[in-house]
RONU-594770 format. One line per 5 residues: their letters; for each residue x, y, z of N, C-alpha, C. Coordinates in steps of 0.001 Angstrom, whole numbers, plus 500000, padded with zeros to 6 digits. Layout:
<nodes>
A> X/Y/Z/X/Y/Z/X/Y/Z; ...
</nodes>
This chain:
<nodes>
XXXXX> 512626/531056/518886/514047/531126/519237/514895/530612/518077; 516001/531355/518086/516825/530832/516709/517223/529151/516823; 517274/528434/515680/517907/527364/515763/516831/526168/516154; 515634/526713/516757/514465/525892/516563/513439/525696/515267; 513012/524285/515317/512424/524033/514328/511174/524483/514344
XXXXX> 510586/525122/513738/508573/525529/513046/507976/524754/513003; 506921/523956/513791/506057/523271/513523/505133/523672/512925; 504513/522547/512053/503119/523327/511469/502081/523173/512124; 501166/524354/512026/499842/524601/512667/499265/523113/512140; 498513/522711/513148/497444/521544/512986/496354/522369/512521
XXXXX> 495628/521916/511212/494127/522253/510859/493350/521288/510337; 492276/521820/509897/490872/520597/509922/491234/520085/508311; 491940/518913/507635/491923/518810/506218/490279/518921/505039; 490711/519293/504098/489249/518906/503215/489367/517473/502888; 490116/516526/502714/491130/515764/502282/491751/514676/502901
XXXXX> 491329/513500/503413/492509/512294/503973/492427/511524/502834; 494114/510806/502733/494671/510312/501671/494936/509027/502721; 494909/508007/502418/495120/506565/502910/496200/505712/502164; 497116/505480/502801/497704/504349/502281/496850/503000/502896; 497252/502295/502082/496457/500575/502179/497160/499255/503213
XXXXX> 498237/499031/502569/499059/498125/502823/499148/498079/504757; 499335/497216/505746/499444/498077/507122/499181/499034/507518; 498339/499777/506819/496996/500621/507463/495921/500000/507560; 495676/500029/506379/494080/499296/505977/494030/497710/506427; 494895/497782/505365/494920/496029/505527/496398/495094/505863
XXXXX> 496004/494071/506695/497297/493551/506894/497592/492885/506177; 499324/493018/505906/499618/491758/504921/500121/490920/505477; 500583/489245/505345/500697/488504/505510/501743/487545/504370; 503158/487808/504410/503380/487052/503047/503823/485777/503744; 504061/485387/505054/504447/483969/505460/503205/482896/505249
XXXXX> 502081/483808/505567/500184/482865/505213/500267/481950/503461; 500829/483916/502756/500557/483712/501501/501446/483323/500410; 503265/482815/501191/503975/482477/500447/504278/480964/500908; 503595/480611/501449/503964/479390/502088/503914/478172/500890; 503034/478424/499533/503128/477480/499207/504247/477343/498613
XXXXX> 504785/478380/497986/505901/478605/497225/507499/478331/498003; 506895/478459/499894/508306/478862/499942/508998/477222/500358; 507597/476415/500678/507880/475160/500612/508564/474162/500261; 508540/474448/498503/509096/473881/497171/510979/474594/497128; 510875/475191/497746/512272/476574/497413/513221/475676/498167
XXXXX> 514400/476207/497862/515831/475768/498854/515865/477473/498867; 517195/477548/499681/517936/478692/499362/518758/479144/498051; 518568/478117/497597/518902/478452/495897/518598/478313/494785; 516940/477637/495259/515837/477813/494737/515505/476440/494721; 514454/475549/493703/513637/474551/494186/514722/473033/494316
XXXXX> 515752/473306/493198/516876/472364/493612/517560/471854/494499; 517288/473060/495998/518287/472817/496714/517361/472168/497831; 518087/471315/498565/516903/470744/499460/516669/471395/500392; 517636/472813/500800/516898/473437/502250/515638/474377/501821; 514710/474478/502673/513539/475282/502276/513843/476613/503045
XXXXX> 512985/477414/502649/513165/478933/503223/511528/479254/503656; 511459/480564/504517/510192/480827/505012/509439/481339/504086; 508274/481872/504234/507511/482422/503331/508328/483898/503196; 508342/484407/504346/508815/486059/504699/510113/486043/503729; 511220/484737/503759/511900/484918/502710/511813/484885/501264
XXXXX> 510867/483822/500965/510618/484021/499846/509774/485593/498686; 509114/486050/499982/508850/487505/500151/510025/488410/499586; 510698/488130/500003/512033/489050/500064/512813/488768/499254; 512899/487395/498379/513826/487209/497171/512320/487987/496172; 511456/487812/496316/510526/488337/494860/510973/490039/495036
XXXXX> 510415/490808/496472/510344/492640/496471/511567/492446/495717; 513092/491909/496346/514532/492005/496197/515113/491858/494289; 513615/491584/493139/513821/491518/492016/514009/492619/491590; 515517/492218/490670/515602/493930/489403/514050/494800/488557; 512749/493534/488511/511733/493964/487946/510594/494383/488789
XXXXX> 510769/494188/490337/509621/494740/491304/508957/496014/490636; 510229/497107/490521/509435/498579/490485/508504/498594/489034; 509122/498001/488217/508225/497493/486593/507160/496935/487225; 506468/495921/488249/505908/495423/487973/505139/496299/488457; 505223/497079/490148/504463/497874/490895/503891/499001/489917
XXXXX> 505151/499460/488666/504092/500418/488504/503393/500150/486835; 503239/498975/487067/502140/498261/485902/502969/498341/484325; 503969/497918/484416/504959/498291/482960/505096/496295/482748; 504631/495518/483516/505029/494518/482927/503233/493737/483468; 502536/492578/482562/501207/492340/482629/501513/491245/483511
XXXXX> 499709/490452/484073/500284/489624/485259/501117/488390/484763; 500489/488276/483775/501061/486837/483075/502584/486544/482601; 503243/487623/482088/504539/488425/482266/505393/487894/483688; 505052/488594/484547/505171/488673/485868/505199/487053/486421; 503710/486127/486000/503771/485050/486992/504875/484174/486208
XXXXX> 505524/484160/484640/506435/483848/484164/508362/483875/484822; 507705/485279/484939/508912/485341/485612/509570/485162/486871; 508332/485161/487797/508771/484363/489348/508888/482991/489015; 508204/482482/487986/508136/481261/488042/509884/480713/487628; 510316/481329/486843/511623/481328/486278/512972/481875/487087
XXXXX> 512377/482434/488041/513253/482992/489016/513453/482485/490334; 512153/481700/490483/512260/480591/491737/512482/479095/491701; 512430/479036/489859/512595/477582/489623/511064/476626/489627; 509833/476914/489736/508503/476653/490124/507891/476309/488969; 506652/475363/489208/505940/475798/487724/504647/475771/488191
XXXXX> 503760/476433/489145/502682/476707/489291/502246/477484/488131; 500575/477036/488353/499943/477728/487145/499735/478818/487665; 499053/480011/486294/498998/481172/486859/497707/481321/488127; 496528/480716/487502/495566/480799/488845/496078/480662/490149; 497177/479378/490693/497990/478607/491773/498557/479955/492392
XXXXX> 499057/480339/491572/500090/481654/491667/499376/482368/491932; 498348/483700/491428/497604/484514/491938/497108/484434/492870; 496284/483148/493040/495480/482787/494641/496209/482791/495665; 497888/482392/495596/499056/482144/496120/499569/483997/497059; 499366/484793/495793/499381/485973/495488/498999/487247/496481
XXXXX> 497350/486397/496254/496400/487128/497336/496268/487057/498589; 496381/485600/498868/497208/485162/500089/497911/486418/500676; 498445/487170/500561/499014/488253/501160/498324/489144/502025; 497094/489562/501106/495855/490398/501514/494707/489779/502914; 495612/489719/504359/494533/489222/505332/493286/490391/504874
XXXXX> 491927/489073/504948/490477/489824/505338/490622/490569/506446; 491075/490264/507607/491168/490766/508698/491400/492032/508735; 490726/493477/508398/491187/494378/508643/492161/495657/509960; 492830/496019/509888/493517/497032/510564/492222/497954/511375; 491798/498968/510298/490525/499579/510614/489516/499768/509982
XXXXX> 488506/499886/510928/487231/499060/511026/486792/500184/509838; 485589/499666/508847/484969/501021/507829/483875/501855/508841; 484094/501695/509791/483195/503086/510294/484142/504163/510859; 485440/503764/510367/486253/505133/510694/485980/506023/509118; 485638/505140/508303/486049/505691/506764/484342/506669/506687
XXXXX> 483763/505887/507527/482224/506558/506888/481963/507368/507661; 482317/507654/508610/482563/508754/509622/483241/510303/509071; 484632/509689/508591/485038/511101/507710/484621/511422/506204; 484133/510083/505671/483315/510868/504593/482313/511900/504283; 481674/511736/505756/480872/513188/506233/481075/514226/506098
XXXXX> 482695/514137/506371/483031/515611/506865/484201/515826/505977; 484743/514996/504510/485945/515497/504150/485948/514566/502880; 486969/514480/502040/486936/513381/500866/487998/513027/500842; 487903/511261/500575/488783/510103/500561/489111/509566/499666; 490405/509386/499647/491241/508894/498608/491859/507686/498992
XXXXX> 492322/506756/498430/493475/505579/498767/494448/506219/497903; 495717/506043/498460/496994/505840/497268/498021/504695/498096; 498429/503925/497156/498858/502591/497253/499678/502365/496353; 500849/501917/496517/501926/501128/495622/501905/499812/495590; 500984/499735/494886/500215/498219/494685/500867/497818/492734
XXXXX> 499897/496060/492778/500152/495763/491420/498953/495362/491208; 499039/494864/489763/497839/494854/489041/496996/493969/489659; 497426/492651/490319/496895/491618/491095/496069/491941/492510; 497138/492304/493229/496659/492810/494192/495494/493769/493984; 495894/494953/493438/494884/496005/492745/493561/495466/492491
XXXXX> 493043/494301/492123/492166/493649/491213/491590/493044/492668; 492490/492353/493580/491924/491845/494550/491016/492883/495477; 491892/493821/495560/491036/494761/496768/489896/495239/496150; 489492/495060/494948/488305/496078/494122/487372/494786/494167; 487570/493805/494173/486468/492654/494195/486584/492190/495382
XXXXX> 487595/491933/496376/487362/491003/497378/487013/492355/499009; 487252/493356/498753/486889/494186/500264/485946/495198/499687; 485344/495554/500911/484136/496160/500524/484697/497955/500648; 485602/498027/501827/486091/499394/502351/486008/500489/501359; 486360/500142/499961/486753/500950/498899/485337/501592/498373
XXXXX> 484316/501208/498955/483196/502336/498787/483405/503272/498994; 484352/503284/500221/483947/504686/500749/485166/505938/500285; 485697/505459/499328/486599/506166/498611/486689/506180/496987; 485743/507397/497090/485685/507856/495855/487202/507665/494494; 488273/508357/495180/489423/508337/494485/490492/506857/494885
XXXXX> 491284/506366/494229/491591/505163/494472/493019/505125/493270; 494051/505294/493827/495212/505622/493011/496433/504492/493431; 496388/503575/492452/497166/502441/492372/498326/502888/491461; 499520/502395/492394/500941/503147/491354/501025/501894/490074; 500132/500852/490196/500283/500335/488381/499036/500600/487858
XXXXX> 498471/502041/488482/497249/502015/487101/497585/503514/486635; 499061/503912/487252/499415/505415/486880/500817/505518/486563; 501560/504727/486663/502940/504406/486598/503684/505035/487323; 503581/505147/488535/504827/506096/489445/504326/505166/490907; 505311/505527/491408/505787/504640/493141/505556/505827/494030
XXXXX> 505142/505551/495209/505707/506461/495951/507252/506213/496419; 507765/506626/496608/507782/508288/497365/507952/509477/496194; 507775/509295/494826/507672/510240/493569/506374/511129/494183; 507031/512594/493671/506217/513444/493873/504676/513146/492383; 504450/512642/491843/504002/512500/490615/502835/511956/491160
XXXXX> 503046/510630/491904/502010/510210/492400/501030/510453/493506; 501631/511735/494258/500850/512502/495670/500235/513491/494776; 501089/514409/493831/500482/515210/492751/498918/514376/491729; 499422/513688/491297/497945/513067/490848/496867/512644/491660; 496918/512502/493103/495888/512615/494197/495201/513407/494512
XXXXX> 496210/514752/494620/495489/515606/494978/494984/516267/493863; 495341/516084/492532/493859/516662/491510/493062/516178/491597; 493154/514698/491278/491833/514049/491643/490617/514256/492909; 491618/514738/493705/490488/515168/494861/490618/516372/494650; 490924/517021/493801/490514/518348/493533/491039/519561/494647
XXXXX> 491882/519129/495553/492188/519754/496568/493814/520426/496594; 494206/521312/496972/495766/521653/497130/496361/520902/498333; 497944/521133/498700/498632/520114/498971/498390/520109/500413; 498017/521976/501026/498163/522269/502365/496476/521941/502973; 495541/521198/502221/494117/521099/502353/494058/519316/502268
XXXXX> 495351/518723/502481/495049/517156/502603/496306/516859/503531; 495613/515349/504242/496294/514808/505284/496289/513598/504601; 497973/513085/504719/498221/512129/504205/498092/511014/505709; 497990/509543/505470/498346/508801/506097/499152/507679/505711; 500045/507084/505984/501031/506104/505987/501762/505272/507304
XXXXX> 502018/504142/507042/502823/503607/507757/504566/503526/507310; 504984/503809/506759/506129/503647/505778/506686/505902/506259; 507640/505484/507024/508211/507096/507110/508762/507561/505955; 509319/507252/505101/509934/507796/503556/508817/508316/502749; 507514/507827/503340/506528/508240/502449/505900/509303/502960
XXXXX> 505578/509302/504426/505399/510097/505388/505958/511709/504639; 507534/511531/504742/508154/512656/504873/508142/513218/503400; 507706/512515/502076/507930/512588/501087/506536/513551/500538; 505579/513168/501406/504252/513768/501246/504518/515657/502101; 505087/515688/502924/505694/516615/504304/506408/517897/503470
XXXXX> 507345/516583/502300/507730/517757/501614/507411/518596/500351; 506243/518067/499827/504932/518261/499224/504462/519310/499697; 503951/519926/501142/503497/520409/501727/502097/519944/502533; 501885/518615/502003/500379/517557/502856/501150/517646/504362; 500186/518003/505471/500136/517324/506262/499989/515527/506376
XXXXX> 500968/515170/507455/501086/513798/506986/501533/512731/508293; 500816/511628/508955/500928/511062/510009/501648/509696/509462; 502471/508846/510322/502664/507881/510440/501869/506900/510870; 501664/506084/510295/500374/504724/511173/500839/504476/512263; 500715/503960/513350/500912/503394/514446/500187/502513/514533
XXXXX> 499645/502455/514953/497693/502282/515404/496587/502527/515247; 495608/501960/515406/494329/502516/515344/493929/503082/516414; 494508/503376/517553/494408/504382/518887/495010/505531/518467; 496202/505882/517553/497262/506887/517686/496215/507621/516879; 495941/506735/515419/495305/507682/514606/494367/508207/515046
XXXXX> 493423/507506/515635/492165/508583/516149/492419/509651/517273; 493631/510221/517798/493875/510635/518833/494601/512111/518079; 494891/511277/516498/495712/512575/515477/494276/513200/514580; 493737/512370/514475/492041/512766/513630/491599/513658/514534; 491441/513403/516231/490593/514340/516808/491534/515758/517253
XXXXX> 492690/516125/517133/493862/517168/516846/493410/517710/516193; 492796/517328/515280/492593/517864/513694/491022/518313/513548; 490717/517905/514525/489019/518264/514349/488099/517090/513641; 488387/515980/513415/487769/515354/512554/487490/513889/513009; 486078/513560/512880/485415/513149/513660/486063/511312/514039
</nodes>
């Protein structure tokens, strides 16, 4: 009927693409900023009121140099300089990184027998707008990333999502075209950014929703 929208046919992907962050893994920056946010006022370590971790969270994303750092244009040491200078702090860099990782709960979202399940039947990618730190953490500290061959960190390629540059370099790597992969995300800008790519592409919810959109799709 005129004036209605086209949905697209649901089909079986060759292809799931994973975001990390609140999919995979939960983050936590009140766990992992706490030490920092301790020392802080609201106008930084001078002032005597303290702020939460979640805020102190939010003055670092809220830096003119976040997107430099996410997509690997500035090194960690660079970086722990400059929070340090920007929050007024003088943790060392180890203090700081461990501080860092803190972000990354062990506790996973979903379990790796969803991942080894579709490796059977399709090939896996991560793509993540991660930094070099983090990046470094998930490759030594979780095991999940076996099961994904391809593994596309926006500071080991220099682009962010929602840039088409960085869904484009996924899908060569998996060797696949755009209408032969299913993206996943929790973040809708990214969602729709992949949509207009031509990837099929779900929003996270849950780990109930997704398996309820996997078996739509045929996949196990």
């Amino acid at each position: 009927m005129p004036g209605q929208v086209r949905r697209r046919a649901l089909t079986t992907p060759k292809a799931v693409i994973f975001d990390i962050g609140r999919v995979i893994v939960r983050l936590d920056p009140k766990r992992a900023l706490a030490p920092l946010a301790s020392a802080l006022g609201q106008g930084g370590a001078r002032s005597p009121k303290a702020i939460s971790g979640e805020e102190a969270w939010e003055l670092i994303v809220s830096d003119e140099r976040w997107q430099d750092w996410q997509e690997g244009r500035i090194p960690p040491d660079e970086w722990h300089q400059h929070v340090m200078r920007r929050l007024k702090l003088s943790l060392t860099f180890q203090e700081f990184r461990d501080a860092w990782n803190r972000v990354l709960d062990p506790d996973l979202i979903l379990r790796e027998t969803v991942f080894a399940r579709l490796a059977d039947s399709c090939r896996l990618a991560l793509l993540s707008n991660t930094d070099p730190i983090h990046a470094a953490c998930l490759e030594e500290r979780f095991t999940f990333g076996r099961h994904f061959p391809v593994r596309i960190y926006s500071c080991s390629v220099g682009a962010c999502k929602p840039s088409s540059a960085i869904y484009r370099g996924t899908l060569e790597a998996l060797g696949v075209c755009a209408e032969e992969a299913l993206y996943i995300d929790d973040v809708q800008e990214f969602v729709r950014a992949a949509r207009d790519m031509g990837l099929d592409a779900i929003q996270f919810r849950s780990p109930e929703l997704l398996d309820q959109e996997l078996a739509r799709r045929n996949l196990p």
